[in-house]
mmCIF file as Biopython writes it, N, C-alpha, C and O atoms, coordinates in Angstrom:
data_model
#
loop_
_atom_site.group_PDB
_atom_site.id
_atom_site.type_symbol
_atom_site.label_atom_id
_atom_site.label_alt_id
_atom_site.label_comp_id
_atom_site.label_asym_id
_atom_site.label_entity_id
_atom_site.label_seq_id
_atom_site.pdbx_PDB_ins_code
_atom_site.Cartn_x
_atom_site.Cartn_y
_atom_site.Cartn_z
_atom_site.occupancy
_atom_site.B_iso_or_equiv
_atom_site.auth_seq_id
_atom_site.auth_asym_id
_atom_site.pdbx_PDB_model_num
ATOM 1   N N  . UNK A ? 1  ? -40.746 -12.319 8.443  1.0 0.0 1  A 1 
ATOM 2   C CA . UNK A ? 1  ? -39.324 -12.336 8.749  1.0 0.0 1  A 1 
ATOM 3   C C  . UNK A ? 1  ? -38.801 -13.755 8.471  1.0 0.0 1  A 1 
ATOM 4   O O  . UNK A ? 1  ? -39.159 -14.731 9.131  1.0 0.0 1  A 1 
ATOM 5   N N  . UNK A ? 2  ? -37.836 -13.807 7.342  1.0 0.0 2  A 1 
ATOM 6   C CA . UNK A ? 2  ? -37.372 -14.934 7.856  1.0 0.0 2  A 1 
ATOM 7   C C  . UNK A ? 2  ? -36.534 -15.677 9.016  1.0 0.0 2  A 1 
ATOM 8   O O  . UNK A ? 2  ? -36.399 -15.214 10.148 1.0 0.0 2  A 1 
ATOM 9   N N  . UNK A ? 3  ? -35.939 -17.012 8.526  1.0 0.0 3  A 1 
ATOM 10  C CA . UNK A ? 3  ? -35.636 -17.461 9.875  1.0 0.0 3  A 1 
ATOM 11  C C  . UNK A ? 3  ? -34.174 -17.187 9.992  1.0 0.0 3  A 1 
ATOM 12  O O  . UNK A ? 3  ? -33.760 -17.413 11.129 1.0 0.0 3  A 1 
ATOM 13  N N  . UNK A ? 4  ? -33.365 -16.813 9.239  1.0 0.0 4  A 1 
ATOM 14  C CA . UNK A ? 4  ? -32.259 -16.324 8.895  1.0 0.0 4  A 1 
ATOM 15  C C  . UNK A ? 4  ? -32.458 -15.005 10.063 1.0 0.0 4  A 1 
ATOM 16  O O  . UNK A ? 4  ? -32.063 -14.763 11.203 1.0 0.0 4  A 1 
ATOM 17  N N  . UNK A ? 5  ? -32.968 -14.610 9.447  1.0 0.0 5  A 1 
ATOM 18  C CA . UNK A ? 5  ? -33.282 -13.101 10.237 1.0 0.0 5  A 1 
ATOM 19  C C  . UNK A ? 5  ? -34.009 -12.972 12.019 1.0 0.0 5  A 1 
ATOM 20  O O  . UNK A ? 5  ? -33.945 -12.193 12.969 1.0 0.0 5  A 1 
ATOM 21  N N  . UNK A ? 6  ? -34.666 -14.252 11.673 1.0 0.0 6  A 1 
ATOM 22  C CA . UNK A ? 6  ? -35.080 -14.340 13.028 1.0 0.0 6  A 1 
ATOM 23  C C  . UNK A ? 6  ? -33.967 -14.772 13.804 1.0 0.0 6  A 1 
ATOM 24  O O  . UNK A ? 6  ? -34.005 -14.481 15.000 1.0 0.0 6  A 1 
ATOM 25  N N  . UNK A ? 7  ? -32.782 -15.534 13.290 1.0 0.0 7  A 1 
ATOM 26  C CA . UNK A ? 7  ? -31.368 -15.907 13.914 1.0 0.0 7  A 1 
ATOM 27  C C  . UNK A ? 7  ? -30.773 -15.059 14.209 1.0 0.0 7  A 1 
ATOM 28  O O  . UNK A ? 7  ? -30.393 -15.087 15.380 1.0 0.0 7  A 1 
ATOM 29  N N  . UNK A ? 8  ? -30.430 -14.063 13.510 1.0 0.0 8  A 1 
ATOM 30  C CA . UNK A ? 8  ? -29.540 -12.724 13.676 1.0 0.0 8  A 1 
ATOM 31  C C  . UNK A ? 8  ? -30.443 -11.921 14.613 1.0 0.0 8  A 1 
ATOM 32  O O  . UNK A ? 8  ? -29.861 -11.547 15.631 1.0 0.0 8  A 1 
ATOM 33  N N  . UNK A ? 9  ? -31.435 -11.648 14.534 1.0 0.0 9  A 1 
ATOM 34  C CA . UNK A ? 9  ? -32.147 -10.774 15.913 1.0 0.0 9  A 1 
ATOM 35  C C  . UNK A ? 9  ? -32.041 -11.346 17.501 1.0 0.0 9  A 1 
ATOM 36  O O  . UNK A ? 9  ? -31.916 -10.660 18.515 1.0 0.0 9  A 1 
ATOM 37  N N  . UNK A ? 10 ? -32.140 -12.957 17.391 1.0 0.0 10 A 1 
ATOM 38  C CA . UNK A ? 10 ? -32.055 -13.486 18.448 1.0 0.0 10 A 1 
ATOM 39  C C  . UNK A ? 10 ? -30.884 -13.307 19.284 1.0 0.0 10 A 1 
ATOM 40  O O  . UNK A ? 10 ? -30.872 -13.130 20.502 1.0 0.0 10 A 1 
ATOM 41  N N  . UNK A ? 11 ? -29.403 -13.411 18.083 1.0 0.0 11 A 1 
ATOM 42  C CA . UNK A ? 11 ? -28.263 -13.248 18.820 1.0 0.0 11 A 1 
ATOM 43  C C  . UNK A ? 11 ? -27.866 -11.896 18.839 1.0 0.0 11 A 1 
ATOM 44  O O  . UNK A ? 11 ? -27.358 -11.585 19.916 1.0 0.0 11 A 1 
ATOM 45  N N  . UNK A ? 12 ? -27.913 -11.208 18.210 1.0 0.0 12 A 1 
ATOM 46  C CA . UNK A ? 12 ? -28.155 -9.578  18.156 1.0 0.0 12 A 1 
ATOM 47  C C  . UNK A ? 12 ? -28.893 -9.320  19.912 1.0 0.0 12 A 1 
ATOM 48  O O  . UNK A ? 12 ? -28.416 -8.495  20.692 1.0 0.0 12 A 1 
ATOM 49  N N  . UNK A ? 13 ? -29.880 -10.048 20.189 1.0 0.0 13 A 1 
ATOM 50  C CA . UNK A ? 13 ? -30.455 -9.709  21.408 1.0 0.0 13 A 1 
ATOM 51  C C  . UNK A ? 13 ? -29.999 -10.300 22.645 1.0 0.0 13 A 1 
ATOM 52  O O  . UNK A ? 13 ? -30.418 -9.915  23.737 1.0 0.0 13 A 1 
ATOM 53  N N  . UNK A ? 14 ? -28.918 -11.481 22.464 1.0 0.0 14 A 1 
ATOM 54  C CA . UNK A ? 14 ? -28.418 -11.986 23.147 1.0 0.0 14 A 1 
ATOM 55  C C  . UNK A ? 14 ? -26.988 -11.347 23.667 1.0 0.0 14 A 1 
ATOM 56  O O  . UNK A ? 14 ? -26.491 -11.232 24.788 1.0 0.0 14 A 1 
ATOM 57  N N  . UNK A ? 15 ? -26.762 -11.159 22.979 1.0 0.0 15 A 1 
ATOM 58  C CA . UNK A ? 15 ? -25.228 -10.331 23.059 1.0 0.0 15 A 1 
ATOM 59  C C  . UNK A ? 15 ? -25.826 -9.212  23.693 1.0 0.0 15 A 1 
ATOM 60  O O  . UNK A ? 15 ? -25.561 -9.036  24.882 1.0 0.0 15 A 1 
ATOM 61  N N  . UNK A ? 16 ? -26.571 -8.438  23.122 1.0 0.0 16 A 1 
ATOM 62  C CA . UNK A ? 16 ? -26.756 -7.029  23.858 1.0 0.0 16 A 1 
ATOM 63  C C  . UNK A ? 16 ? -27.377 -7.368  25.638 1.0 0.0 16 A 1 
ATOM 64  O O  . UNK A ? 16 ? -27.496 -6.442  26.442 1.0 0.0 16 A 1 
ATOM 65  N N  . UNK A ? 17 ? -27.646 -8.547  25.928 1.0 0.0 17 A 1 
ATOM 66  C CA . UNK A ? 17 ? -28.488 -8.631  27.067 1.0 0.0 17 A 1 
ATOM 67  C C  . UNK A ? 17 ? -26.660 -9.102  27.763 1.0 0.0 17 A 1 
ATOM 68  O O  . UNK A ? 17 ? -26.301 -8.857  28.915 1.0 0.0 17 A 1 
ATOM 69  N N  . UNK A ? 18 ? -25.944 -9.673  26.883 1.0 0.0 18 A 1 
ATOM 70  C CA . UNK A ? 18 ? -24.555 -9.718  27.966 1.0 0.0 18 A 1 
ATOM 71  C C  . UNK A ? 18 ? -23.495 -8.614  28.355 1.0 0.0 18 A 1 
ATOM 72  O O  . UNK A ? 18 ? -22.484 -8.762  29.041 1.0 0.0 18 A 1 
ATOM 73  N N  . UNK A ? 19 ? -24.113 -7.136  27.570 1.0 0.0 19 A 1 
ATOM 74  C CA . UNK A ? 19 ? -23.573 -5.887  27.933 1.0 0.0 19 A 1 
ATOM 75  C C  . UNK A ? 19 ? -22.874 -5.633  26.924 1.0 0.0 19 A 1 
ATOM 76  O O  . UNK A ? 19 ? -22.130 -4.656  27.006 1.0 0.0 19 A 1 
ATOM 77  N N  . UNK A ? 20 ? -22.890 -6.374  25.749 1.0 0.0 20 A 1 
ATOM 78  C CA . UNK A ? 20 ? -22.075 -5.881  24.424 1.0 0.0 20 A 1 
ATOM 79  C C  . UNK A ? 20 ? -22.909 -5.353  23.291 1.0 0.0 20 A 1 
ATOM 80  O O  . UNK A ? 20 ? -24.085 -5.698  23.173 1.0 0.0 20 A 1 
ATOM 81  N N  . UNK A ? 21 ? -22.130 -4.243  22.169 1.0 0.0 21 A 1 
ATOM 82  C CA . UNK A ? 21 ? -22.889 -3.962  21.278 1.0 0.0 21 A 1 
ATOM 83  C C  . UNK A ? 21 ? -22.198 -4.015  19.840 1.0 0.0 21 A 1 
ATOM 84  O O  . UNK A ? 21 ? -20.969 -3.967  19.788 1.0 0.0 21 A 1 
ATOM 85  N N  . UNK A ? 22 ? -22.708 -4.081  19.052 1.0 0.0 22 A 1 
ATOM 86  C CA . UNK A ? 22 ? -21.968 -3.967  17.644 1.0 0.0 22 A 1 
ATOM 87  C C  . UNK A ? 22 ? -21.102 -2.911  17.287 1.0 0.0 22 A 1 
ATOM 88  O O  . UNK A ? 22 ? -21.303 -1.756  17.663 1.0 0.0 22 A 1 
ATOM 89  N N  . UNK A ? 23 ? -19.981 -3.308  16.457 1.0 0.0 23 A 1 
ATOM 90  C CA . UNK A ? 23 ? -19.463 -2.090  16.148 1.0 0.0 23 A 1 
ATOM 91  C C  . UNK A ? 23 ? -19.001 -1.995  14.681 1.0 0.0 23 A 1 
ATOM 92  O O  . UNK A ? 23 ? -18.478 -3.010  14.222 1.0 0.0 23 A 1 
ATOM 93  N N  . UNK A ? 24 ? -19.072 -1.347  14.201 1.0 0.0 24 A 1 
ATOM 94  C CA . UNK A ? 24 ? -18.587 -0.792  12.706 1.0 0.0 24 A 1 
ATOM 95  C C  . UNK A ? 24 ? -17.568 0.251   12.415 1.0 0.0 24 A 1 
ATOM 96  O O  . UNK A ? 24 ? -17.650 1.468   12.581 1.0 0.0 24 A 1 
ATOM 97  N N  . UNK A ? 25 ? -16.655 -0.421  11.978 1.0 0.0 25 A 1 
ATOM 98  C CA . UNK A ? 25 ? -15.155 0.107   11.806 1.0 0.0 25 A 1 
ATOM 99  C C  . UNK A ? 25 ? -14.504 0.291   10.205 1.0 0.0 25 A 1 
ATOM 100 O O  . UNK A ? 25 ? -14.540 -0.614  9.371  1.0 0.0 25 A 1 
ATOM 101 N N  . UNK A ? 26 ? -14.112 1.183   10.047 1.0 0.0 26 A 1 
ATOM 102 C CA . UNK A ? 26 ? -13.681 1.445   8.121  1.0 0.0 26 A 1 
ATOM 103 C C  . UNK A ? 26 ? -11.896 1.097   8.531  1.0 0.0 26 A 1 
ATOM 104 O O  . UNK A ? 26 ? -11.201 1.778   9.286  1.0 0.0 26 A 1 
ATOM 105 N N  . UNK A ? 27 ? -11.427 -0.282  7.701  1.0 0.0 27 A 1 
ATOM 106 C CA . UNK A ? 27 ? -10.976 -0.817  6.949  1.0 0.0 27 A 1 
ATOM 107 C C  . UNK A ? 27 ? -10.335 -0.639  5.766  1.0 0.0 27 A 1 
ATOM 108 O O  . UNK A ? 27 ? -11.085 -0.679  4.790  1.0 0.0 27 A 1 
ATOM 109 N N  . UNK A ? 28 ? -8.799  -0.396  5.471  1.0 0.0 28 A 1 
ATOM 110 C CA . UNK A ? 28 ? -8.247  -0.169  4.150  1.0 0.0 28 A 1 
ATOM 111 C C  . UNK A ? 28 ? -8.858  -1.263  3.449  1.0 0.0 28 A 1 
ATOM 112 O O  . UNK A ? 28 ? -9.444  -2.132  4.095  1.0 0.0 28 A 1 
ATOM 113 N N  . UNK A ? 29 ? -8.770  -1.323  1.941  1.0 0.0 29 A 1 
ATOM 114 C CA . UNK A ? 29 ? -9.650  -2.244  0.847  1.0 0.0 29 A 1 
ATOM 115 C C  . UNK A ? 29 ? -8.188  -2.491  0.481  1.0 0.0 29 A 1 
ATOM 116 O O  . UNK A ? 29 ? -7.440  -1.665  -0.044 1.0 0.0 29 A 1 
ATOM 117 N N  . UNK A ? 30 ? -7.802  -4.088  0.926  1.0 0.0 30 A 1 
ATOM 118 C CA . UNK A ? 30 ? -6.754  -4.659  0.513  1.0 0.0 30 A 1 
ATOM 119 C C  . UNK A ? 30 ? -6.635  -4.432  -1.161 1.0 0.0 30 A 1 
ATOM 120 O O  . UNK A ? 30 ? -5.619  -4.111  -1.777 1.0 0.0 30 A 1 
ATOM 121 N N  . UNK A ? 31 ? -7.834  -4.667  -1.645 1.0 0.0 31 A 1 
ATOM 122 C CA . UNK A ? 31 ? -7.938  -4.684  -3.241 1.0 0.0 31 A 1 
ATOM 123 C C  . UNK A ? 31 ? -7.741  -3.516  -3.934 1.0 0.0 31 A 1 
ATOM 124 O O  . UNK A ? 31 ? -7.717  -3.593  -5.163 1.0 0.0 31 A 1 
ATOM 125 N N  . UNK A ? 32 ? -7.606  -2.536  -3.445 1.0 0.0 32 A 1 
ATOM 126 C CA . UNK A ? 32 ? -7.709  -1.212  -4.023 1.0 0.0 32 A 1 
ATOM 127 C C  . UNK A ? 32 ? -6.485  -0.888  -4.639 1.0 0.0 32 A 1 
ATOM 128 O O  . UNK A ? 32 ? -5.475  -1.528  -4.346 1.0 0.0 32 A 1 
ATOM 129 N N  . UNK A ? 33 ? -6.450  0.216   -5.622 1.0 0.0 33 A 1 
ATOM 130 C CA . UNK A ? 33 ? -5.039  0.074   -6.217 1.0 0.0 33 A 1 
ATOM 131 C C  . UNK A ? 33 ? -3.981  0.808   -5.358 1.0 0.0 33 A 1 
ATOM 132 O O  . UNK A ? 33 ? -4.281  1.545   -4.419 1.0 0.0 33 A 1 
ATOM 133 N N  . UNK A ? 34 ? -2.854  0.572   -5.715 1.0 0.0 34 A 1 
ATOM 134 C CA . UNK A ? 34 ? -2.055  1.192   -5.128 1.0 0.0 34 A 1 
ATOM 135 C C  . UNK A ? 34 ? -1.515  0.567   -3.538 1.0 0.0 34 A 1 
ATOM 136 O O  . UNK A ? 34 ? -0.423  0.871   -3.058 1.0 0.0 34 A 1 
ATOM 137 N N  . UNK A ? 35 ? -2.343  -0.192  -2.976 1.0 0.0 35 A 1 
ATOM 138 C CA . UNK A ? 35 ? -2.272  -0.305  -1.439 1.0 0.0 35 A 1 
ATOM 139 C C  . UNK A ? 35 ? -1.270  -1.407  -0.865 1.0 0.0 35 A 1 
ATOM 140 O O  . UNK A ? 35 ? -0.786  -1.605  0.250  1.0 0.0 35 A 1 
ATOM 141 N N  . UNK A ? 36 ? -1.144  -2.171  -2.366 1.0 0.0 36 A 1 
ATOM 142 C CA . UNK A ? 36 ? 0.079   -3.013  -1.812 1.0 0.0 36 A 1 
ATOM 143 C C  . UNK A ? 36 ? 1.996   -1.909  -2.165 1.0 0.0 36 A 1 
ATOM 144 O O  . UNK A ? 36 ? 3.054   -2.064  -1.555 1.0 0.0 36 A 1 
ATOM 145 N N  . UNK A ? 37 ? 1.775   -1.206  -2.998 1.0 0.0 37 A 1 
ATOM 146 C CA . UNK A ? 37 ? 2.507   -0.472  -2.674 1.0 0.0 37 A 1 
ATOM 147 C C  . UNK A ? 37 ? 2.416   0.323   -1.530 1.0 0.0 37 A 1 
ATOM 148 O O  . UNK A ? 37 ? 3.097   0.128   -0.523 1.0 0.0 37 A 1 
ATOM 149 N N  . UNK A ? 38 ? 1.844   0.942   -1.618 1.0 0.0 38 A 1 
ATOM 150 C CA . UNK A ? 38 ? 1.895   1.941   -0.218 1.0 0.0 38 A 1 
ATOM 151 C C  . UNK A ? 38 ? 2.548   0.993   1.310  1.0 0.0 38 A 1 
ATOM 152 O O  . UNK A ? 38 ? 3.531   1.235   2.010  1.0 0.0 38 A 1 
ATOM 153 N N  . UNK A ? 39 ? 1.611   -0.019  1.391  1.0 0.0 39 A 1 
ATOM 154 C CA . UNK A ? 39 ? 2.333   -0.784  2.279  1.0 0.0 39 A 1 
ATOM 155 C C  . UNK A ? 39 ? 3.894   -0.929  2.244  1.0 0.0 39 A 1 
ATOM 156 O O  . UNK A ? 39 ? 4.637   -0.566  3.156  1.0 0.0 39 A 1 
ATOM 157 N N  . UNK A ? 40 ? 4.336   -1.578  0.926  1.0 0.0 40 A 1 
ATOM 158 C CA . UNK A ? 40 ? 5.788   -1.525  0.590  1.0 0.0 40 A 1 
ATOM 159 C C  . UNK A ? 40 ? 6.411   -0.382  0.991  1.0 0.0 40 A 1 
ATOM 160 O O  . UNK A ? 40 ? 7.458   -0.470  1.631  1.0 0.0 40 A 1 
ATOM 161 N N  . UNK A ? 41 ? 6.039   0.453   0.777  1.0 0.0 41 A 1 
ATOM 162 C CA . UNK A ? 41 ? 6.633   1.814   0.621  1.0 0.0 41 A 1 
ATOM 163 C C  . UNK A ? 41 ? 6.870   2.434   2.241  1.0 0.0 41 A 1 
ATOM 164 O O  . UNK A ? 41 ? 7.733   3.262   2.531  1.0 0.0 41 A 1 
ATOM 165 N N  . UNK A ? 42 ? 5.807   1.768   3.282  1.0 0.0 42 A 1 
ATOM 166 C CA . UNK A ? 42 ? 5.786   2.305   4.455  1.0 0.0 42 A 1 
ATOM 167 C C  . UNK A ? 42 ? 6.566   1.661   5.365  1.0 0.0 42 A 1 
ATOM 168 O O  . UNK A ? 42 ? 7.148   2.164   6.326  1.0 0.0 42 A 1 
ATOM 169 N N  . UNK A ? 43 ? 6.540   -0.236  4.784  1.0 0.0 43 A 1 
ATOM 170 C CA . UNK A ? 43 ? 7.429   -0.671  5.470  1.0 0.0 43 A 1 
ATOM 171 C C  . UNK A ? 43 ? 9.248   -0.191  5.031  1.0 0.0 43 A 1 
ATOM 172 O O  . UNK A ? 43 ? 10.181  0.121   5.771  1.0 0.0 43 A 1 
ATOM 173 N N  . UNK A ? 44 ? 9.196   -0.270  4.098  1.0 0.0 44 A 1 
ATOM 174 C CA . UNK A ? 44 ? 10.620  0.574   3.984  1.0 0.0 44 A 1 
ATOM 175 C C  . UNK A ? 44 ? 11.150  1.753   4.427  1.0 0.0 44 A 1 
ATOM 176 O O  . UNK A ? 44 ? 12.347  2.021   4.322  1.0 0.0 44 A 1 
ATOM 177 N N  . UNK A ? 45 ? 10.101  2.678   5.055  1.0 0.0 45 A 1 
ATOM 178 C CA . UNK A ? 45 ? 10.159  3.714   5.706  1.0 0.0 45 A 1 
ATOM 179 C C  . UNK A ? 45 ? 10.706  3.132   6.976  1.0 0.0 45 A 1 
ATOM 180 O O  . UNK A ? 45 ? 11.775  3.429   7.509  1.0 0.0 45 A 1 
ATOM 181 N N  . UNK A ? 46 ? 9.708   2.154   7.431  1.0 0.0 46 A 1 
ATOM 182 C CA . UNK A ? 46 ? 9.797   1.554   8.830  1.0 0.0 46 A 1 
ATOM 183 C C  . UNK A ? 46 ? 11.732  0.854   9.367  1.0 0.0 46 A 1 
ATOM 184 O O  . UNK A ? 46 ? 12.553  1.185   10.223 1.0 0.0 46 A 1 
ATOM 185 N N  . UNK A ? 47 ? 11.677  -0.144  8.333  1.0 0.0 47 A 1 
ATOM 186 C CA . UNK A ? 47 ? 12.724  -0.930  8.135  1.0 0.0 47 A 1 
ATOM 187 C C  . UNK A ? 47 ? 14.069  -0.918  9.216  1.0 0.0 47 A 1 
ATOM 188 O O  . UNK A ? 47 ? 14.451  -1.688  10.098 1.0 0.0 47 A 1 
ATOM 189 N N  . UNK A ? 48 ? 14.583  0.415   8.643  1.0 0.0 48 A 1 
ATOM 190 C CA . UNK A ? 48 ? 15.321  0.898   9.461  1.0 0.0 48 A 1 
ATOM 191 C C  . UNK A ? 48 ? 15.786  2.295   10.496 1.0 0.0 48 A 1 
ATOM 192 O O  . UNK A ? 48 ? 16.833  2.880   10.772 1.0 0.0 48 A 1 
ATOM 193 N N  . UNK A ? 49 ? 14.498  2.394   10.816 1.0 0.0 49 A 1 
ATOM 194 C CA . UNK A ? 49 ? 13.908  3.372   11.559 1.0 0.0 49 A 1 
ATOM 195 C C  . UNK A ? 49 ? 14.511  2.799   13.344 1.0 0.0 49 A 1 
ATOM 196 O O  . UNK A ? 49 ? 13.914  1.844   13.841 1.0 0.0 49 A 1 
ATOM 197 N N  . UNK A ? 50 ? 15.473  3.352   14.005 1.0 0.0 50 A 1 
ATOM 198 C CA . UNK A ? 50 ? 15.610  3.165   15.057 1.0 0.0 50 A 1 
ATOM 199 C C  . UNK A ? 50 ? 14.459  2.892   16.608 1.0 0.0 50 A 1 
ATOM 200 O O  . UNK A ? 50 ? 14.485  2.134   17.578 1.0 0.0 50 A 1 
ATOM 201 N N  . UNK A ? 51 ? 13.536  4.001   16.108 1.0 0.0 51 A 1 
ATOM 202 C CA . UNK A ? 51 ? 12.417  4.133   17.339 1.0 0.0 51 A 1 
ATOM 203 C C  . UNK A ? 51 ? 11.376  2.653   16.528 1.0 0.0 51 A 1 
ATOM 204 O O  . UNK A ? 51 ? 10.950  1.818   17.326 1.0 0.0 51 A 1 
ATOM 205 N N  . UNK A ? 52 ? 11.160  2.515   15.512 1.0 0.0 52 A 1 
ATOM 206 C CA . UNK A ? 52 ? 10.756  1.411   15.332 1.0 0.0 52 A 1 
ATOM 207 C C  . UNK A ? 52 ? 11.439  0.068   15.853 1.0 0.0 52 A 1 
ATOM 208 O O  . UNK A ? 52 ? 10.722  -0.902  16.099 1.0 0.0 52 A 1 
ATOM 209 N N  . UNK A ? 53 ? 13.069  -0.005  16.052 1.0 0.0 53 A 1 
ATOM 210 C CA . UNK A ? 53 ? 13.334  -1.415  16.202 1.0 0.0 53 A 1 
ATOM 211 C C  . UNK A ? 53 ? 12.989  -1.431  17.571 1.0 0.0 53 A 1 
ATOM 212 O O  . UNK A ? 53 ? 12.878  -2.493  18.184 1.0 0.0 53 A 1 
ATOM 213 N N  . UNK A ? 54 ? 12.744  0.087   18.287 1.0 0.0 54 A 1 
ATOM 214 C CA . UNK A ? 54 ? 12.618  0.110   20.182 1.0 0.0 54 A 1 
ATOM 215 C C  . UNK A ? 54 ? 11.461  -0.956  20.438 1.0 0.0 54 A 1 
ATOM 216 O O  . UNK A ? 54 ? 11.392  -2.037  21.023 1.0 0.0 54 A 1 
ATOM 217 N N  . UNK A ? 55 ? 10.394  0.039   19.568 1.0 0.0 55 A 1 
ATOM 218 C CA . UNK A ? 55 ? 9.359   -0.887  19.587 1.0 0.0 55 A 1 
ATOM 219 C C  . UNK A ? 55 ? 8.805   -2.317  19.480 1.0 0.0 55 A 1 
ATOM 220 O O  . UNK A ? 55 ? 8.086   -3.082  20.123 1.0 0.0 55 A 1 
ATOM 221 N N  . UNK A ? 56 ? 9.491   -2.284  18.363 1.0 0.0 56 A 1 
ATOM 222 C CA . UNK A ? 56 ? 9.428   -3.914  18.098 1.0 0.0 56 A 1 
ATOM 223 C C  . UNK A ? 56 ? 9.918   -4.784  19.365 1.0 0.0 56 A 1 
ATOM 224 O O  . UNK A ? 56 ? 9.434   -5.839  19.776 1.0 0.0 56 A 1 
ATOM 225 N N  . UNK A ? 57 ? 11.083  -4.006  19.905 1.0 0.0 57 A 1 
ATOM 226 C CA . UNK A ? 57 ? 12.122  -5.118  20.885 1.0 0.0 57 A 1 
ATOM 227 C C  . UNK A ? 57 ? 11.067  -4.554  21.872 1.0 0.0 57 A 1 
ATOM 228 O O  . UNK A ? 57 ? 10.754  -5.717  22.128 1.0 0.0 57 A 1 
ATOM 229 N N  . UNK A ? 58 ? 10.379  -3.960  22.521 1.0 0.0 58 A 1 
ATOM 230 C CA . UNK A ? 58 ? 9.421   -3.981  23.325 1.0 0.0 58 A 1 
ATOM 231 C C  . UNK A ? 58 ? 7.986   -4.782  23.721 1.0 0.0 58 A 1 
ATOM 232 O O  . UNK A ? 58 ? 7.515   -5.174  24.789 1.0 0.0 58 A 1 
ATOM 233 N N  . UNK A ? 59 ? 7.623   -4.814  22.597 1.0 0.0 59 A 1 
ATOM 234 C CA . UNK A ? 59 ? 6.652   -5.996  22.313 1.0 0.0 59 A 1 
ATOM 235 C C  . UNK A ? 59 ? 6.994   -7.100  22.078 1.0 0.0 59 A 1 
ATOM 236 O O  . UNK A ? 59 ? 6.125   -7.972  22.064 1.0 0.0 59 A 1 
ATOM 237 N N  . UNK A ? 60 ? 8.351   -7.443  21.816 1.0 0.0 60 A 1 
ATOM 238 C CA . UNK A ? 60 ? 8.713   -8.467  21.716 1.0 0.0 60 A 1 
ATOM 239 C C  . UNK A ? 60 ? 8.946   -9.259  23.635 1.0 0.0 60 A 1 
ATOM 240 O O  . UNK A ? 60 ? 8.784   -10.369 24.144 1.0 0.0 60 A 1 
ATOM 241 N N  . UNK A ? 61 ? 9.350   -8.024  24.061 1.0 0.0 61 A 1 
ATOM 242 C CA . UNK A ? 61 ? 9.477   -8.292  25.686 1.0 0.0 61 A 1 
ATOM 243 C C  . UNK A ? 61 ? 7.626   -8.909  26.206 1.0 0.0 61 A 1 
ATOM 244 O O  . UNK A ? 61 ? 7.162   -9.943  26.684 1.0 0.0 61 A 1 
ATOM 245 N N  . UNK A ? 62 ? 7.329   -8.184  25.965 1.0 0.0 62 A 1 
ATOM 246 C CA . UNK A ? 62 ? 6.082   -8.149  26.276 1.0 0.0 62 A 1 
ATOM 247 C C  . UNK A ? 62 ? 5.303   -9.979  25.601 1.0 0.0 62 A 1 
ATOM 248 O O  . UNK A ? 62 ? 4.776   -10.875 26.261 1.0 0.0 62 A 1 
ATOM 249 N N  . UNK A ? 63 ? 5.458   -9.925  24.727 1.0 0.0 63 A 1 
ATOM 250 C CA . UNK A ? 63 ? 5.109   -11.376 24.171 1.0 0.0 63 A 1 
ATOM 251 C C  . UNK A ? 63 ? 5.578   -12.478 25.096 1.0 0.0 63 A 1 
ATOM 252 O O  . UNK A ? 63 ? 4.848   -13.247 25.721 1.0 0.0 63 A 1 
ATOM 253 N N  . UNK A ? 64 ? 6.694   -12.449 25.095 1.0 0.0 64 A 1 
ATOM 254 C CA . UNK A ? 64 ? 7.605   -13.241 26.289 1.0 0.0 64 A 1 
ATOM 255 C C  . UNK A ? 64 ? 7.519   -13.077 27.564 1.0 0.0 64 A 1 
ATOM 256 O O  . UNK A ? 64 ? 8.513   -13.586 28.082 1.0 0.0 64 A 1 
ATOM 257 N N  . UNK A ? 65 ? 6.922   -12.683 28.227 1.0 0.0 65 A 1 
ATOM 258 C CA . UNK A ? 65 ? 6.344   -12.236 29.811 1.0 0.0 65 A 1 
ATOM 259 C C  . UNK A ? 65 ? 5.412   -13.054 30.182 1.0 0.0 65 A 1 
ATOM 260 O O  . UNK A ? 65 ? 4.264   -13.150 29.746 1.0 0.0 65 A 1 
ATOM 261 N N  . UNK A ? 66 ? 6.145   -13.883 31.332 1.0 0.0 66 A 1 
ATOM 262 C CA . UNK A ? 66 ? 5.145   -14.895 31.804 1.0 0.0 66 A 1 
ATOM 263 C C  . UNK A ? 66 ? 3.909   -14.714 32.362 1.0 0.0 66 A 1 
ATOM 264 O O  . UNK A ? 66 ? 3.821   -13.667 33.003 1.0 0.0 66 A 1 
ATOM 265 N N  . UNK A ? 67 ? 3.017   -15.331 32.330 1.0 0.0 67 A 1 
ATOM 266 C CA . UNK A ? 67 ? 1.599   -14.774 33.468 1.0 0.0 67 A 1 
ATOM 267 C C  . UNK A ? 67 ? 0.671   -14.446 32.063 1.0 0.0 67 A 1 
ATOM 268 O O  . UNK A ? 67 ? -0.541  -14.441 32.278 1.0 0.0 67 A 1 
ATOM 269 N N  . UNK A ? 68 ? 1.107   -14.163 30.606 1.0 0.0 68 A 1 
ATOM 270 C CA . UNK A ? 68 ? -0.067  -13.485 29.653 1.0 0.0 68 A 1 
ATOM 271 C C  . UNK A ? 68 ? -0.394  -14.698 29.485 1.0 0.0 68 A 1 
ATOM 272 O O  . UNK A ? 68 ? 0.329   -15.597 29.915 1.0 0.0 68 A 1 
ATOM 273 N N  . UNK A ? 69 ? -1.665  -14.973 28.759 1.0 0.0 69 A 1 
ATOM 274 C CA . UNK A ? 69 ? -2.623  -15.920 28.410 1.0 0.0 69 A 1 
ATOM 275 C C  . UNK A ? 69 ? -3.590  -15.213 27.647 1.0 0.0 69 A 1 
ATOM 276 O O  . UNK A ? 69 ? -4.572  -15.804 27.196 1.0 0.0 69 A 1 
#
């Protein structure tokens, strides 16, 4: 084994001994074709979408709320 590997097992074993585990999650491929359109295309959907500006002005409340850290 190398020691590379002996690094990654160690903290691999460390983390799991603090009650956490790995996780693996699928990810749009920024690079892929089409995807910077699609984005375009969704935010313009979004844009001027009423229940979207709710939202936004909601989280925006929320950002601004004292006590988060």
């Amino acid at each position: 084994m190398s020691d590379g590997a002996r690094r990654v097992r160690k903290h691999r074993e460390k983390m799991k001994a603090a009650g956490l585990k790995p996780v693996t999650i699928w990810v749009p491929d920024v690079n892929a074709p089409g995807y910077a359109e699609d984005i375009r295309r969704q935010c313009l959907i979004l844009r001027n979408d009423p229940q979207e500006q709710q939202i936004l002005a909601e989280i925006e409340q929320l950002f601004d709320a004292e006590g988060w850290k």
